[in-house]
N, C-alpha and C positions, 0 to 999 in steps of 0.2 A: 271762805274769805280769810286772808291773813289780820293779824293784830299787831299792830307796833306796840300797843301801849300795852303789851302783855304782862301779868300777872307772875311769869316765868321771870324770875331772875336769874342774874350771871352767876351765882352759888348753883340754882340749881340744875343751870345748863353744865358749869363746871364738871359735877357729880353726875349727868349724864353721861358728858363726854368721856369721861372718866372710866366709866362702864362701859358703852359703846366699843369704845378703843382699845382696851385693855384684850391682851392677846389671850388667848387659852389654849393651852396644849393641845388638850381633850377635844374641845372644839373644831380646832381645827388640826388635824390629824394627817392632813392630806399634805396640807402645808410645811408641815415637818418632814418629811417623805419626799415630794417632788418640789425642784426647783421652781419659784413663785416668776413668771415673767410678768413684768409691771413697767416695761419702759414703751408698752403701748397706749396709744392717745385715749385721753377717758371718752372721746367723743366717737371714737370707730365703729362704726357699725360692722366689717368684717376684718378676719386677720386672713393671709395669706399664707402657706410654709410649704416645703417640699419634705414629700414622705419619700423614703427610701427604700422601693421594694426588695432590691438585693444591693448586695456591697457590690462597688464600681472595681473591678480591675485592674490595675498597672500592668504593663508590658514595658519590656526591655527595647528599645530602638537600637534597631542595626544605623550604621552611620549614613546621614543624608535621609535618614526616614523622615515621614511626617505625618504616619497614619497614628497620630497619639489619643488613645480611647476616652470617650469624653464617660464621665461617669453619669453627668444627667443626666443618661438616654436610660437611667434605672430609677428615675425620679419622676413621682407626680405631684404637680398641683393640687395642694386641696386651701379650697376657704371655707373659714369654721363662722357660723355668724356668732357676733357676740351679745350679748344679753342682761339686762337689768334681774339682779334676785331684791327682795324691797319687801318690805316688813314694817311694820307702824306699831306703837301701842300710844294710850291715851293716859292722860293727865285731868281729872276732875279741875273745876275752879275750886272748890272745897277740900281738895288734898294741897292743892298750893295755897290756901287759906292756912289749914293745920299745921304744915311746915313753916310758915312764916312767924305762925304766933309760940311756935317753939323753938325759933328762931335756928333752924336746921337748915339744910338742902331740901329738895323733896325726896322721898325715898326712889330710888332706881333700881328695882327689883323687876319693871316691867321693862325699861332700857334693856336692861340683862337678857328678859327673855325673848326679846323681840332679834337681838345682837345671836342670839344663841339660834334662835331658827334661821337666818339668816345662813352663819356657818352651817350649820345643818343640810341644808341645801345647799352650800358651796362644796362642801363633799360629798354629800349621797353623787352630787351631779360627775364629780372628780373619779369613782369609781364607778357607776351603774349610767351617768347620762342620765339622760330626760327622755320619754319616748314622745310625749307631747308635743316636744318642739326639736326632735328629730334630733339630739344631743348625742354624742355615744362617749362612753368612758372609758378609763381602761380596761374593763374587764369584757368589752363588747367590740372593740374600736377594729377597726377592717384590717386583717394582715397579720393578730396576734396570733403566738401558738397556743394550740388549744390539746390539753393532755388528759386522756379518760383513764385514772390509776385502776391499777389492777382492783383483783377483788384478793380480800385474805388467806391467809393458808389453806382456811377449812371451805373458801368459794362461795360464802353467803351475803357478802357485803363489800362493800367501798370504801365505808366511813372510817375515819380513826377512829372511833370510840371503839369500834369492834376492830381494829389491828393492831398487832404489837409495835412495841418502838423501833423493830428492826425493819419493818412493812413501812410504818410511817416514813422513815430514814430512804427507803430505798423508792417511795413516791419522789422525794425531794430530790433525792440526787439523780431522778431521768430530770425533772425540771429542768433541775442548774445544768445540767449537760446541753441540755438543748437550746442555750441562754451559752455558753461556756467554748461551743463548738464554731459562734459566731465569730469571722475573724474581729478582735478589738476589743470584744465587748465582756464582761463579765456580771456572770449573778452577781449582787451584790445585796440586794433586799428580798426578803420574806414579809408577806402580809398575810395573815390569817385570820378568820374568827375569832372573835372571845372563847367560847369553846373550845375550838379547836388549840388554841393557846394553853388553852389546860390540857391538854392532851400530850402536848408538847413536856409534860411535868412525867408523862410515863416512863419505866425504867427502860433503857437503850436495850439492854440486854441482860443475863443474870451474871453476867462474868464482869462487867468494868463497874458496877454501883453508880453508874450514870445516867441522869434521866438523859431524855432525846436531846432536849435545850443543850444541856451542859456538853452532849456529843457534838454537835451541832456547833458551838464554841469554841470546844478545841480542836476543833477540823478549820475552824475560821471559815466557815462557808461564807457566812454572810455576816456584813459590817452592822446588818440594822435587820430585827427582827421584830415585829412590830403586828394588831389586829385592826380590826373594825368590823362592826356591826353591818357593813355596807355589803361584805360578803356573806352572808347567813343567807342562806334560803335562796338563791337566784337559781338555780340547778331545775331541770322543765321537771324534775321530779321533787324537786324543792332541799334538795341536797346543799351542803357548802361549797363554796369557793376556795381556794387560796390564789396567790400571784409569785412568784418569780421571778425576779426581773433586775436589768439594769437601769439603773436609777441617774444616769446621767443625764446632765442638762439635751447632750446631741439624743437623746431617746426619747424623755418626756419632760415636762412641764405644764405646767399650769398656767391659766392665763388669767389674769387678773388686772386688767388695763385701770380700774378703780378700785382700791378698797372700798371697804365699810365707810357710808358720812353718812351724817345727821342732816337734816334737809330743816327748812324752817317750819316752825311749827304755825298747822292753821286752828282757828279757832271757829266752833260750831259751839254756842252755849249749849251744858255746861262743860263739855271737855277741849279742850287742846288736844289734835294728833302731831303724834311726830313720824314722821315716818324715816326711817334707816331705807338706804340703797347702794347693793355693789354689782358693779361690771364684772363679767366673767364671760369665756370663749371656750369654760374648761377646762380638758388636757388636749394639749398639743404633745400629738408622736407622733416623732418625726421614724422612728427606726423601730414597727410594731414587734418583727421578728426577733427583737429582745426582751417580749414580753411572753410570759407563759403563761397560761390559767388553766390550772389544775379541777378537774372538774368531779364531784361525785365523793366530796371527804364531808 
């Protein structure tokens, strides 16, 4: 049942929302990465888009032609359904008792964590999907390229930890080539593990006193190199991930037809719930063949 005459004051809704709202890098990770599409209806229940299995063609027309090649006829139809992520935490009557006679807000440490699972699952979903509800992200999504890096000098392994900087270097740059060789498109983002990010600190070689990162820099490969936890362990051997990829709005996006709201709060004595709720459809890619995932680091 709802309360009007609630116990929650406007200070302490204030310093919810306050929390709720408040963006976090870390949090959302995905967000900073791919472009956020938000000018769909919070009410949609699906989104429509055309994937681009191969680039369309031009032809030159001799004069009086009319046969001009439609490039649709390399596009598919796909509809993504979209979906509620939704999070709640509770308010005692006795916590909003103790805030008032100390004349505070209430404390919003559970706003926080409620806001924080929330994100949580708006990127696990951005990179891995949902298998639950039939989701796919970018690291699974139909049509990406999929790269098995060699194994090290001495043929015992995959992993960077056991490759040198120049192994690592030469995994990345089949990546980018295969991302590079698309007409139009360009690598332009690295996403790797935590780990594997330290890996990136190895020295390039014994001749330039440069780790891999700082090569990797002054090569200007990529504009934005960047991890997540979202890539650890998905490998059927439970190996890393990394990504590759062009980061353009025409390749991928996010879909986030709602952000994060506060919803009203109901009251079962002795707590009040609030529950947090956001719309999301995912990532939408439209042009998978710009995306690589490197498998077995």
């Amino acid at each position: 049942m709802f309360k009007q005459d609630s116990l929650i004051r406007p200070q302490d809704l204030n310093a919810i929302d306050n929390t709720v709202y408040e963006i976090n890098r870390d949090e959302l990770k995905a967000r900073t990465i791919f472009n956020v599409k938000s000018d769909v209806p919070e009410g949609a229940e699906t989104y429509s888009y055309d994937v681009i299995k191969r680039s369309g063609a031009a032809k030159v027309l001799a004069p009086g032609a009319e046969d001009i090649p439609l490039v649709d006829a390399d596009m598919e139809r796909h509809t993504e359904q979209i979906y509620s992520i939704a999070a709640a935490f509770r308010l005692s009557v006795q916590e909003l008792r103790q805030a008032q006679a100390a004349g505070r807000p209430v404390e919003s440490t559970k706003a926080a964590t409620a806001r924080r699972a929330v994100s949580e699952k708006e990127n696990k979903i951005a990179w891995t999907g949902d298998k639950n509800h039939n989701i796919l992200g970018v690291t699974n999504a139909g049509g990406i390229q999929t790269l098995a890096v060699d194994q090290n000098s001495a043929g015992s392994s995959t992993k960077w930890k056991n490759k040198t900087g120049r192994e690592i270097v030469a995994d990345l740059r089949k990546a980018r080539a295969a991302v590079n060789k698309l007409p139009g498109h360009t690598a332009d983002t690295l996403v790797v593990t935590p780990d594997n990010m330290s890996e990136l600190e190895k020295e390039y070689n014994q001749y330039t006193g440069q780790t891999v990162l700082q090569y990797l820099n002054s090569q200007s490969w990529f504009s934005r190199i960047d991890f997540t936890s979202d890539l650890e362990g998905q490998g059927e051997g439970g190996e890393n991930w990394f990504l590759v990829f062009d980061s353009s709005p025409d390749v991928v996006e996010l879909l986030i037809p709602m952000d994060i709201k506060r919803h009203q709060q109901e009251y079962k004595f002795p707590n009040y719930k609030i529950p947090l709720e956001e719309r999301t459809g995912g990532v939408i890619i439209r042009y998978p063949m710009a995306i690589v995932r490197g498998d077995g680091v």
